[in-house]
C-alpha positions in Angstrom: -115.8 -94.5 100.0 -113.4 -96.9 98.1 -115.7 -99.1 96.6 -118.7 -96.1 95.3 -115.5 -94.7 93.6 -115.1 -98.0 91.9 -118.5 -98.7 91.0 -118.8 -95.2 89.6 -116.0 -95.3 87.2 -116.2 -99.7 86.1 -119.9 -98.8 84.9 -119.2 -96.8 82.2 -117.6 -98.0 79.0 -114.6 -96.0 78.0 -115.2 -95.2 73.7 -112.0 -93.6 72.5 -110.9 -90.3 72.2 -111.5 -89.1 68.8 -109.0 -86.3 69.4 -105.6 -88.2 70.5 -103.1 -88.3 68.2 -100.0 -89.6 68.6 -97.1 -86.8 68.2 -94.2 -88.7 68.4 -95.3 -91.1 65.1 -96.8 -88.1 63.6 -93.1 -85.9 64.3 -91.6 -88.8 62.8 -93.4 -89.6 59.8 -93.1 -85.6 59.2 -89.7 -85.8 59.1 -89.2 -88.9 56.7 -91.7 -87.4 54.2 -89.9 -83.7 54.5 -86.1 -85.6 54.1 -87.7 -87.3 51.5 -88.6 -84.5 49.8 -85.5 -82.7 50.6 -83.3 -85.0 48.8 -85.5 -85.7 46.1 -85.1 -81.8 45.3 -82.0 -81.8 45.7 -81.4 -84.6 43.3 -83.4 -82.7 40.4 -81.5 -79.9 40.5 -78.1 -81.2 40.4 -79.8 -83.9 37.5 -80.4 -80.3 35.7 -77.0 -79.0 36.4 -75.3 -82.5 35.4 -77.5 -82.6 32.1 -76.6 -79.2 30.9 -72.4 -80.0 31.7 -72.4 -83.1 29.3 -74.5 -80.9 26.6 -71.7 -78.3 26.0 -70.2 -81.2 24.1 -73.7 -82.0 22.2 -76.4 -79.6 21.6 -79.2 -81.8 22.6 -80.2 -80.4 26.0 -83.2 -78.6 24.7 -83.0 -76.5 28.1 -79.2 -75.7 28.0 -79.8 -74.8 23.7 -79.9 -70.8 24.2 -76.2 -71.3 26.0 -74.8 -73.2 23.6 -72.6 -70.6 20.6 -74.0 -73.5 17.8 -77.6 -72.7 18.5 -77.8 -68.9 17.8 -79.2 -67.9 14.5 -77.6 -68.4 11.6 -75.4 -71.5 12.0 -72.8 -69.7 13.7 -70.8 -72.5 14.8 -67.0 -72.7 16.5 
């Protein structure tokens, strides 16, 4: 009975299976790219919040110019 098992299952090449994925590399690369992304968000917005704090000095943040009392209309400066 031993060996017709054998002979059954060493006749047939085994192809791959297309359908077998690897979760642990695919958990992992999923959480690099979504820290990644995390920090990188984080990063621009405190970039923003950064640029706008050294403007109050100089009105060049074109973003930060409708905060600024030297931008209104009229040339109403301090």
């Amino acid at each position: 009975m031993a060996t017709g098992w054998l002979v059954l299952h060493s006749s047939a090449p085994q192809e791959p299976d297309p359908f077998y994925y690897d979760y642990d590399t695919v958990q992992t690369v999923g959480m690099t790219l979504a820290t990644i992304l995390f920090l990188l968000g984080i990063l621009i917005i405190l970039s923003k919040k950064v640029k706008c704090r050294k403007a109050d000095s100089s009105p060049t943040c074109k973003s930060c110019k409708s905060e600024l009392p030297s931008s209104a209309p009229g040339g109403g400066g301090v």
